[in-house]
KEKE-3310 file (N, C-alpha, C; in steps of 0.2 Angstrom, whole numbers, plus 5000, padded with zeros to 4 digits):
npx = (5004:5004:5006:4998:4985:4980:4976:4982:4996:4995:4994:5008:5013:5006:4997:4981:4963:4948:4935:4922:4907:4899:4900:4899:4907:4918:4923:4923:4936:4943:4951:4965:4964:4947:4935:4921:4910:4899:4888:4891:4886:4873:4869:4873:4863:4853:4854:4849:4857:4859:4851:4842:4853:4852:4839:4840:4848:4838:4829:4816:4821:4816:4821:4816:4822:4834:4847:4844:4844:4857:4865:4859:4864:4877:4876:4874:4886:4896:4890:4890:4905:4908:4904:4912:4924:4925:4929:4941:4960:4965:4960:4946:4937:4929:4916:4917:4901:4898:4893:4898:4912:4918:4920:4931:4931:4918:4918:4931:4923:4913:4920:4927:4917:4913:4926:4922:4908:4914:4923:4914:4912:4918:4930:4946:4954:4966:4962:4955:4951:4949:4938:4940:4936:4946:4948:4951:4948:4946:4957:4964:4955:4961:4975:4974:4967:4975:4985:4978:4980:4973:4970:4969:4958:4963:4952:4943:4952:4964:4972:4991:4993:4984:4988:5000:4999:4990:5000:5010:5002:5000:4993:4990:4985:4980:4968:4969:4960:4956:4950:4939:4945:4950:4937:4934:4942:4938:4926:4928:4933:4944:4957:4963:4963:4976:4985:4990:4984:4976:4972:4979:4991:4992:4991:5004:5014:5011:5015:5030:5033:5030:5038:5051:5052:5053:5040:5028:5017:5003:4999:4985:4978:4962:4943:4942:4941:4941:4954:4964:4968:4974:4982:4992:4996:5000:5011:5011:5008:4996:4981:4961:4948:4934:4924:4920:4929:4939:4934:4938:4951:4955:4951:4960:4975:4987:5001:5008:5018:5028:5023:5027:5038:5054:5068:5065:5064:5063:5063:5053:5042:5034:5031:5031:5017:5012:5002:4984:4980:4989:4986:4973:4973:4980:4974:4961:4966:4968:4956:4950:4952:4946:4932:4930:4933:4921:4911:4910:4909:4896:4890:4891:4884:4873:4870:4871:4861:4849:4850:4848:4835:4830:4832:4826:4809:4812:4813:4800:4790)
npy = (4994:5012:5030:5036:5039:5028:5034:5049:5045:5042:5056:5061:5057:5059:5068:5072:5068:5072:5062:5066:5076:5080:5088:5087:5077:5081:5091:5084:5075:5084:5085:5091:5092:5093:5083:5081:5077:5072:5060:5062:5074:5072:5065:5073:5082:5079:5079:5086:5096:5102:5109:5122:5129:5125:5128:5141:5140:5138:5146:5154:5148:5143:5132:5125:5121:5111:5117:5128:5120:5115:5123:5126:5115:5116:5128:5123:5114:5125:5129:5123:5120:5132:5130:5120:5123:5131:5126:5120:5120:5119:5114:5112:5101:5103:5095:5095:5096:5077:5074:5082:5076:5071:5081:5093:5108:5112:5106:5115:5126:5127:5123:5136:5144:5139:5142:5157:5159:5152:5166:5174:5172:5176:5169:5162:5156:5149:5140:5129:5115:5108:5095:5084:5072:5055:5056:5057:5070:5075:5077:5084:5097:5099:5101:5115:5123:5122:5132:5143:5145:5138:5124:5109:5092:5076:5063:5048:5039:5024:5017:5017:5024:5034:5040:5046:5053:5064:5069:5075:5082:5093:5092:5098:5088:5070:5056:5041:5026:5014:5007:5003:4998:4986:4978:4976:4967:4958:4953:4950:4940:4939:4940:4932:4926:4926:4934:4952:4967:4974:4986:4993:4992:4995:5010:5012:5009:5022:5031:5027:5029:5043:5049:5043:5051:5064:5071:5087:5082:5079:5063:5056:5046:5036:5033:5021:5005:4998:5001:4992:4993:5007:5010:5000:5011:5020:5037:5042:5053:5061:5056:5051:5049:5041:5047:5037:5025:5034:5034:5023:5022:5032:5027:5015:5010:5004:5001:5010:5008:5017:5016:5020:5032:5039:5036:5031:5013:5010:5016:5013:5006:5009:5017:5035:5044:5044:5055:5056:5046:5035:5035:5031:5018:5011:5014:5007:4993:4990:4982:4983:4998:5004:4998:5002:5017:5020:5016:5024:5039:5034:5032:5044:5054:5047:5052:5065:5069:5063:5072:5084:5084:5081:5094:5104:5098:5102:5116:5117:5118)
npz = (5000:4997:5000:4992:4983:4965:4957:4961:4959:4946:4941:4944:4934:4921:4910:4916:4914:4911:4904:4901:4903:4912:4928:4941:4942:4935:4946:4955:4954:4947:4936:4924:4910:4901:4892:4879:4866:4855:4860:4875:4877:4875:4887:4897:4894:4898:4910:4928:4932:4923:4917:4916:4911:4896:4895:4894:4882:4872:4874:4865:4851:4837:4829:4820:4809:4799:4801:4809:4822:4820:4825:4836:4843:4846:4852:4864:4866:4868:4878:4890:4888:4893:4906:4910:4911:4921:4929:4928:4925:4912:4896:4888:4875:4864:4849:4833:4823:4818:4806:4797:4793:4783:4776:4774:4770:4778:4788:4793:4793:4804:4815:4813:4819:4832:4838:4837:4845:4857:4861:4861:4872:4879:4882:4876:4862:4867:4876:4871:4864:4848:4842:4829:4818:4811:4800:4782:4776:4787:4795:4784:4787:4800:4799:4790:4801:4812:4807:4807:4821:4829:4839:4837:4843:4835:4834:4837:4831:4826:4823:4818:4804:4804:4815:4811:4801:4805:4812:4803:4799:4808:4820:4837:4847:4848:4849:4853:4853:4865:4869:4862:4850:4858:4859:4845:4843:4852:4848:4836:4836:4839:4848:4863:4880:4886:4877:4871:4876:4863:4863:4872:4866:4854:4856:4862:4852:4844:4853:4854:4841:4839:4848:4846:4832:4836:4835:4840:4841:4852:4862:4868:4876:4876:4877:4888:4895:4907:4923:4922:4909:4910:4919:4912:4903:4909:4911:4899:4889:4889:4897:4894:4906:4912:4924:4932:4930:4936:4949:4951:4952:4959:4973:4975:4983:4977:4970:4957:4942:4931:4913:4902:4894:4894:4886:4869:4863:4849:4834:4827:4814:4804:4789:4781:4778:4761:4755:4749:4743:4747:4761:4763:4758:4766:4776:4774:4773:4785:4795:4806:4809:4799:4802:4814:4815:4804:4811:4821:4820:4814:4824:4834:4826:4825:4840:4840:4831:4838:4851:4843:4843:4855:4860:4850:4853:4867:4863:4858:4868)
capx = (5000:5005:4999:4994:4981:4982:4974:4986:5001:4997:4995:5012:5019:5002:4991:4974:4960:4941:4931:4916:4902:4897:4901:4899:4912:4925:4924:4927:4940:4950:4956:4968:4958:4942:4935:4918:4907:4889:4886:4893:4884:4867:4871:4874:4858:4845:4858:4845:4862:4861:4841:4844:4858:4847:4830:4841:4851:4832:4824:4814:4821:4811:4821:4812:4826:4842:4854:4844:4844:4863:4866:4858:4868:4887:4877:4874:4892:4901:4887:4892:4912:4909:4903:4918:4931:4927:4931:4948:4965:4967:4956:4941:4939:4923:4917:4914:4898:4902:4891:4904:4919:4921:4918:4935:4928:4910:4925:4935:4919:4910:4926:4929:4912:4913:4929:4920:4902:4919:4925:4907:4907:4926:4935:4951:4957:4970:4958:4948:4952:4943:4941:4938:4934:4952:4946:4956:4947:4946:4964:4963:4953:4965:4980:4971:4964:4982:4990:4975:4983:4967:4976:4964:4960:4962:4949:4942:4962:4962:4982:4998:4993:4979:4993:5006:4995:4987:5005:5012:4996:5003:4988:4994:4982:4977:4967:4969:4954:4957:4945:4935:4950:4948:4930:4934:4946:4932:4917:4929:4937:4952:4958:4965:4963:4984:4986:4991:4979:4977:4971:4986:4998:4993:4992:5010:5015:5011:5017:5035:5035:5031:5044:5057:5052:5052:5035:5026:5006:5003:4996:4980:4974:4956:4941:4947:4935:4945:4960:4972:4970:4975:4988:4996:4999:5006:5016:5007:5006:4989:4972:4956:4946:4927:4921:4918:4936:4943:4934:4940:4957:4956:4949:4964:4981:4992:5008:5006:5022:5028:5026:5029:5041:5062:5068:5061:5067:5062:5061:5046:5044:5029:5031:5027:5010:5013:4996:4979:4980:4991:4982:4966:4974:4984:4969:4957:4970:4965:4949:4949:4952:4942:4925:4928:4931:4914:4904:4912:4906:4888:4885:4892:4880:4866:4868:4871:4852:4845:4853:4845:4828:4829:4832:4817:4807:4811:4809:4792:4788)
capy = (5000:5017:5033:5039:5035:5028:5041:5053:5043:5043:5064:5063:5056:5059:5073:5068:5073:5069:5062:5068:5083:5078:5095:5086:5071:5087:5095:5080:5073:5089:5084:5097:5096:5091:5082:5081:5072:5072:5056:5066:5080:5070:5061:5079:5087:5075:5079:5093:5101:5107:5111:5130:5132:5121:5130:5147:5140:5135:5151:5160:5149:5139:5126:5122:5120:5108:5122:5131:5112:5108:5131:5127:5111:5120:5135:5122:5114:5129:5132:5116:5117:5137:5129:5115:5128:5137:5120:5116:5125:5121:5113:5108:5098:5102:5092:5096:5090:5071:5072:5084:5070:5069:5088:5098:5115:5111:5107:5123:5136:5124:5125:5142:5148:5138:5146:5162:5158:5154:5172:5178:5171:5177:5162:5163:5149:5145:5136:5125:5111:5107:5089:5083:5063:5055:5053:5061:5076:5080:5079:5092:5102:5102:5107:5120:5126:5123:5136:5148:5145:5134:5119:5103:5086:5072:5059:5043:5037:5019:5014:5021:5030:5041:5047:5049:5059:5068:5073:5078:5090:5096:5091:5096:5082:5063:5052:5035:5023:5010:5002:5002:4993:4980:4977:4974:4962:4952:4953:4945:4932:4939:4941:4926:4932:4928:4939:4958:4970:4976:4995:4997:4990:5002:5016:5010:5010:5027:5034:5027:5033:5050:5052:5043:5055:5070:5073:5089:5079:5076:5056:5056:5037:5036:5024:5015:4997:4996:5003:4988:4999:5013:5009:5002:5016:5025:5039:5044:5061:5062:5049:5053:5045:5044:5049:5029:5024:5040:5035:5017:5024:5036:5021:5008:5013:4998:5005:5012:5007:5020:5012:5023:5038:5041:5034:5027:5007:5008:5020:5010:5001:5015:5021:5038:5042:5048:5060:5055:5037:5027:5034:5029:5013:5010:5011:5001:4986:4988:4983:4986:5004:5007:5000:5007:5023:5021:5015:5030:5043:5034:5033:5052:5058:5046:5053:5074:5069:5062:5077:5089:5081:5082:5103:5104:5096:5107:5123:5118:5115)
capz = (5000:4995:5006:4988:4977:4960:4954:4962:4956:4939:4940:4943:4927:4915:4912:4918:4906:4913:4898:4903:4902:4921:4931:4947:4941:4934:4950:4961:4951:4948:4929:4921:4904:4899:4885:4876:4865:4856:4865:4882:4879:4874:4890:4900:4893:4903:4917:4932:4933:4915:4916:4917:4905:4891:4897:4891:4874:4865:4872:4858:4849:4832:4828:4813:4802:4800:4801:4817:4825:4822:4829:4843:4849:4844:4857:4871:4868:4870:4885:4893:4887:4897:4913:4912:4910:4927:4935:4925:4922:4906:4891:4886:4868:4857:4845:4828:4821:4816:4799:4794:4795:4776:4773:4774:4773:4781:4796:4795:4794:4808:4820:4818:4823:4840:4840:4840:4852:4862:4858:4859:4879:4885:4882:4869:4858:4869:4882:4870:4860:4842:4839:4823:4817:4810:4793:4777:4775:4794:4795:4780:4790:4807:4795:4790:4808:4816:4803:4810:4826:4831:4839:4835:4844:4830:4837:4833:4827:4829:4819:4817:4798:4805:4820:4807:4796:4809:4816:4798:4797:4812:4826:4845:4851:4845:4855:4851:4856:4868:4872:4857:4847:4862:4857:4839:4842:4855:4843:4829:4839:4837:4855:4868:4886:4887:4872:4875:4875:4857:4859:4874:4859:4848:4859:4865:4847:4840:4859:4854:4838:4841:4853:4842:4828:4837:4835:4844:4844:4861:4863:4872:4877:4877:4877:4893:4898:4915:4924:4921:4903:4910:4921:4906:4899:4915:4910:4893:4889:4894:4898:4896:4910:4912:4931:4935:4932:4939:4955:4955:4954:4969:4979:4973:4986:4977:4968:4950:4940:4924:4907:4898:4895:4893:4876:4865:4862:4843:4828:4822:4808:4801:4783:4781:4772:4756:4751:4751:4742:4753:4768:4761:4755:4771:4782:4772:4776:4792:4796:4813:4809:4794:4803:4821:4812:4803:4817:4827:4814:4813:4831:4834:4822:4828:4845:4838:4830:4846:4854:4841:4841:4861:4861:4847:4858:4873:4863:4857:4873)
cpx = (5004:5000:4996:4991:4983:4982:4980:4992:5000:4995:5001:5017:5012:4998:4985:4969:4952:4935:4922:4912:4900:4902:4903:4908:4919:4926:4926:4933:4947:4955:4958:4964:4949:4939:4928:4915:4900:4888:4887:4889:4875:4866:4871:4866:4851:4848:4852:4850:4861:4852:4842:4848:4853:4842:4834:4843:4843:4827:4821:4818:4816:4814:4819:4815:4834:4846:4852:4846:4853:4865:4866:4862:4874:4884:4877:4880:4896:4899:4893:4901:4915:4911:4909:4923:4931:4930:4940:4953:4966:4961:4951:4941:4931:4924:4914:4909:4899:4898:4895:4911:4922:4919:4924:4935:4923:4917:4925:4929:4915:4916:4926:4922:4911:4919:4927:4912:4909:4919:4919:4906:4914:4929:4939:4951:4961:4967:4953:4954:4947:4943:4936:4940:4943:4953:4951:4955:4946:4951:4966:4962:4957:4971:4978:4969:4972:4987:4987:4976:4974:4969:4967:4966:4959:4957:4947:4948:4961:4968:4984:4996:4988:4983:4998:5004:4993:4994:5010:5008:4998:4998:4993:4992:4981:4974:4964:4964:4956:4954:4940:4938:4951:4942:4931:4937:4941:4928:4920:4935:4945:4958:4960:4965:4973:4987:4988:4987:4980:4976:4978:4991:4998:4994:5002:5016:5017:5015:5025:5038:5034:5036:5052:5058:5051:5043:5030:5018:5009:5000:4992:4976:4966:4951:4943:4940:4937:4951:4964:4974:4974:4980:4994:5001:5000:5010:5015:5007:5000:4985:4966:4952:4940:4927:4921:4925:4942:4941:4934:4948:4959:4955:4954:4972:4986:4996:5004:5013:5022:5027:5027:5033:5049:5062:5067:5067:5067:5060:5053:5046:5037:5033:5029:5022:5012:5005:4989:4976:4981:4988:4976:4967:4976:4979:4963:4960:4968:4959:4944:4948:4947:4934:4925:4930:4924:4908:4906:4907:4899:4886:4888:4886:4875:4864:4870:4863:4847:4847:4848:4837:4825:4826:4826:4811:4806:4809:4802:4786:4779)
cpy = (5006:5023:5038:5034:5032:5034:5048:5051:5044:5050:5067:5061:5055:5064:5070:5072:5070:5068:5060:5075:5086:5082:5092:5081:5076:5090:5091:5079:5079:5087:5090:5099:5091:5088:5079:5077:5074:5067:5060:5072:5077:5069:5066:5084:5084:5076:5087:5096:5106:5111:5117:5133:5128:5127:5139:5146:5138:5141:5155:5157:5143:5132:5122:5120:5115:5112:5122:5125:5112:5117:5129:5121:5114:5125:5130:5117:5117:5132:5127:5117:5124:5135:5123:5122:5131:5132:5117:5122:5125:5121:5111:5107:5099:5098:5095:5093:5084:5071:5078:5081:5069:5076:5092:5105:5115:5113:5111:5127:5131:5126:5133:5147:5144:5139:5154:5163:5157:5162:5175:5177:5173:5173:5162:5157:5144:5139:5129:5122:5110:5101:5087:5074:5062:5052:5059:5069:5079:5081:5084:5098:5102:5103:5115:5126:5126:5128:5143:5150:5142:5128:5114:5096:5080:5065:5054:5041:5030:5014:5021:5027:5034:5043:5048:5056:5063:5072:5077:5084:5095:5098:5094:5091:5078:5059:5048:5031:5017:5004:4998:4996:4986:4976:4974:4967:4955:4949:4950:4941:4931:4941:4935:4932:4933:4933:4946:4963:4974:4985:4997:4998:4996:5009:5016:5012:5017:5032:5036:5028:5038:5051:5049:5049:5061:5073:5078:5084:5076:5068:5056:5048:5039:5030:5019:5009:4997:4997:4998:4993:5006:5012:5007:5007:5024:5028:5042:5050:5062:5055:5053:5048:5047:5043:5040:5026:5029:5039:5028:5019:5027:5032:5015:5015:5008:5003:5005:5012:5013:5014:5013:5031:5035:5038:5029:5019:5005:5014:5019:5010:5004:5018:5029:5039:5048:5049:5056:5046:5032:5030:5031:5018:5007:5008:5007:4993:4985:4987:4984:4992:5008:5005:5003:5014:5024:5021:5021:5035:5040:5034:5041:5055:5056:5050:5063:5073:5070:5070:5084:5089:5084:5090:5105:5105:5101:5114:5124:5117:5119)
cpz = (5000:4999:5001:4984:4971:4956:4954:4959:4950:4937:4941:4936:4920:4918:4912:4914:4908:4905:4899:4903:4908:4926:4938:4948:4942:4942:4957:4963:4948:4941:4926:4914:4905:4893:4883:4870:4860:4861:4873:4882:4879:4883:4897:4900:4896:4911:4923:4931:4927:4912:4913:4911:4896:4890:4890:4884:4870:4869:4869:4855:4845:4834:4823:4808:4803:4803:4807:4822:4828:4825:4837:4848:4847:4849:4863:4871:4869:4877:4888:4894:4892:4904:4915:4915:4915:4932:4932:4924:4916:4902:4890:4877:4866:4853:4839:4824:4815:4806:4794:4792:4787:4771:4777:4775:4776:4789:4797:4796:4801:4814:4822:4820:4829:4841:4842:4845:4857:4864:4862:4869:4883:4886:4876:4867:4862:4874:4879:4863:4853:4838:4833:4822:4810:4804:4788:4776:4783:4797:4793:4784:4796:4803:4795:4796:4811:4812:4805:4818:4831:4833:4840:4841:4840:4833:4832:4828:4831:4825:4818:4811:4800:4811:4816:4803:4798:4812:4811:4797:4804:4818:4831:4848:4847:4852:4853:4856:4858:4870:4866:4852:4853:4859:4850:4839:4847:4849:4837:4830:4838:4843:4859:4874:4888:4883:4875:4875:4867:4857:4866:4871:4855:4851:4860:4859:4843:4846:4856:4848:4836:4845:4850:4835:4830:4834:4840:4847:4850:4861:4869:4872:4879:4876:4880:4893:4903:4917:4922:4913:4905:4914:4917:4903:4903:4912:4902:4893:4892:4892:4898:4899:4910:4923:4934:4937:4934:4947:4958:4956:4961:4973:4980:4976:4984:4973:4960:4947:4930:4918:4903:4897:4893:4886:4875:4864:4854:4839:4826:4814:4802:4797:4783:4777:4768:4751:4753:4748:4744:4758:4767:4762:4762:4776:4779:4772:4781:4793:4799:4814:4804:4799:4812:4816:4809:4806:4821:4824:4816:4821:4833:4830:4825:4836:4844:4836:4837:4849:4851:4841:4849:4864:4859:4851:4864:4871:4860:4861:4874)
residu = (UNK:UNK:UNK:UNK:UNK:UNK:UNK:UNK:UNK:UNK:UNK:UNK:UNK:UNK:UNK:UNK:UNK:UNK:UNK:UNK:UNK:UNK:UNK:UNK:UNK:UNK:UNK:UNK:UNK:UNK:UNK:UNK:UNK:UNK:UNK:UNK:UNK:UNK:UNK:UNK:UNK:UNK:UNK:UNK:UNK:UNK:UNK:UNK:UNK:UNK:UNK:UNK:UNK:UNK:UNK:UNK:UNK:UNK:UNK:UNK:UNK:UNK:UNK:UNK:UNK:UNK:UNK:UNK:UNK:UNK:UNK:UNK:UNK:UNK:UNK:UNK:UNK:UNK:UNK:UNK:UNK:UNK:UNK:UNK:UNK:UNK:UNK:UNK:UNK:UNK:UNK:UNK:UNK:UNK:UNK:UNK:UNK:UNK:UNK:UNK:UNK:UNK:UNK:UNK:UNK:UNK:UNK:UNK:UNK:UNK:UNK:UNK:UNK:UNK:UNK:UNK:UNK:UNK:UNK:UNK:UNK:UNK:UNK:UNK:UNK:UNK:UNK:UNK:UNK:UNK:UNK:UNK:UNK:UNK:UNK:UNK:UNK:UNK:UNK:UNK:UNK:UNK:UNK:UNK:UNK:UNK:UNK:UNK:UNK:UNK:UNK:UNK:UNK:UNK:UNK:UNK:UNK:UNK:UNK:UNK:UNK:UNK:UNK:UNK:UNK:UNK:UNK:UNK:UNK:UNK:UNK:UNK:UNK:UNK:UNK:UNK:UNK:UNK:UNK:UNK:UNK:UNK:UNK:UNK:UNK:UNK:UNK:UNK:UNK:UNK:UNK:UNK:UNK:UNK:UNK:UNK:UNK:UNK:UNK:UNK:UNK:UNK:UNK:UNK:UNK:UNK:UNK:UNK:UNK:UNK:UNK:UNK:UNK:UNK:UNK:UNK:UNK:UNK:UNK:UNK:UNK:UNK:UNK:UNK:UNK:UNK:UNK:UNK:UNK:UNK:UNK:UNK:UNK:UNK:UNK:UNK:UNK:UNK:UNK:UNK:UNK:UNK:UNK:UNK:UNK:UNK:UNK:UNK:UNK:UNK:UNK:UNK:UNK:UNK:UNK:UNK:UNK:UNK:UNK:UNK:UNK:UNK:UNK:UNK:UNK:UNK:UNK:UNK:UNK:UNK:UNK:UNK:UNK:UNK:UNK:UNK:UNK:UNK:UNK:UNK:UNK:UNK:UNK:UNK:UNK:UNK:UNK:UNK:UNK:UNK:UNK:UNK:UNK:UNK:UNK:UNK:UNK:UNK:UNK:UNK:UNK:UNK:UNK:UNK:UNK:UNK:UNK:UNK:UNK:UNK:UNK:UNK:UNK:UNK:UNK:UNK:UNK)
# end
């Protein structure tokens, strides 16, 4: 036994990152950034706490139209991403809406208008992240945004070619899916329990080669199923935790070992991607990458719907 947490032990060798909408969770838990969601905010928006701020973003207004719909959920994630921000020192991650993922400009003019509702509520750029789906042209679109001085989080990345490419466009963040890439390899029989975990492998992977190639993208592990995941990958730039496994942590006084950090033991064995045909080509090899990346994308949108349908609803109350 240790007279610190785990939780506290792994805040001294990784940035803790709450992946969560849940006010009460952030406030317990005390994580440096924040990180967000449609699913999170759908999930936030039945929340009493958010009653009051909801009741304000759909007052007066219609809603009768796609556009006003998808307006007014980008006003109550930047509500939501406000009232994070007075609980955190640093970041919180917006998300751009997901049925954008294969629209490069739809991204960029999308982004920098929750760049500016930001603006519009006294929060600068510096404090907000803008995650974008780690599809070809959403990478496009974080290039693009990162030259505006709009630093981006490359999400839903699920192999090495979507962190390469994402670190070549010159993302600061990636947040490889951990858990999800577990799941895949359950449901298609392709896992043994003595086997190694497939999504800490791959996290592990792009970790060590981003640190041998000098890479500035930060590596944010995400999508955890269970702390053994996440002690794992002790020592990570950063973890995004949901409130559940942040407070099996705090509650677990066993030793927390680093497992990652100092130099690298491999260059890696990663080609770079050359243009938009071998990335494309590269990750349709993968199969694990190409349909978690798709299921990502169609459930994100399923749950931005829901979400919009929900507002509607409230303001035709």
């Amino acid at each position: 036994m240790t007279a610190l947490s785990k939780l506290d032990q792994l805040r001294v060798m990784t940035t803790v990152v709450a992946d969560t909408g849940d006010i009460e969770g952030i406030a317990r838990y005390r994580p440096e950034d924040a990180t967000t969601n449609p699913s999170l905010l759908l999930k936030a928006a039945q929340s009493p706490h958010y009653q009051t701020l909801i009741a304000t973003c759909v007052a007066n207004a219609r809603l009768t139209t796609a556009r006003e719909q998808a307006q007014c959920c980008d006003k109550l994630a930047v509500t939501i991403g406000c009232e994070i921000l007075r609980l955190i020192p640093g970041r919180v991650s917006t998300e751009v809406d997901a049925r954008l993922s294969f629209d490069t400009q739809g991204t960029v003019e999308r982004a920098l208008q929750l760049v500016d509702r930001y603006a519009e509520a006294g929060i600068g750029a510096e404090r907000i992240l803008i995650k974008v789906a780690g599809t070809w042209e959403g990478i496009r679109a974080v290039a693009e945004l990162e030259k505006r001085g709009i630093n981006c989080n490359v999400t839903l990345l699920f192999n090495v070619v979507q962190a390469m490419t994402a670190a070549d466009a010159g993302a600061y963040l990636i947040s490889p899916f951990v858990g999800r890439i577990l799941d895949w390899h359950l449901a298609n029989n392709a896992h043994r329990a003595e086997d190694p975990d497939p999504g800490v492998a791959s996290v592990r992977e792009i970790y060590q080669l981003y640190k041998a190639r000098h890479y500035a993208t930060v590596v944010m592990g995400a999508s955890f199923r269970n702390t053994g995941q996440i002690e794992a990958l002790a020592g990570c730039d950063r973890l995004t935790v949901s409130p559940a496994l942040l407070e099996q942590l705090s509650n677990d006084y066993g030793s927390l070992t680093r497992r990652l950090g100092g130099v690298p033991d491999t260059t890696g064995d990663a080609l770079p991607v050359d243009g938009e045909v071998d990335f494309r080509q590269r990750l349709n090899q993968d199969a694990m990458a190409t349909e978690k990346l798709s299921e990502g994308i169609r459930l994100f949108i399923r749950d931005q719907e829901n979400l919009e349908l929900l507002l509607t609803k409230l303001a035709n109350k």
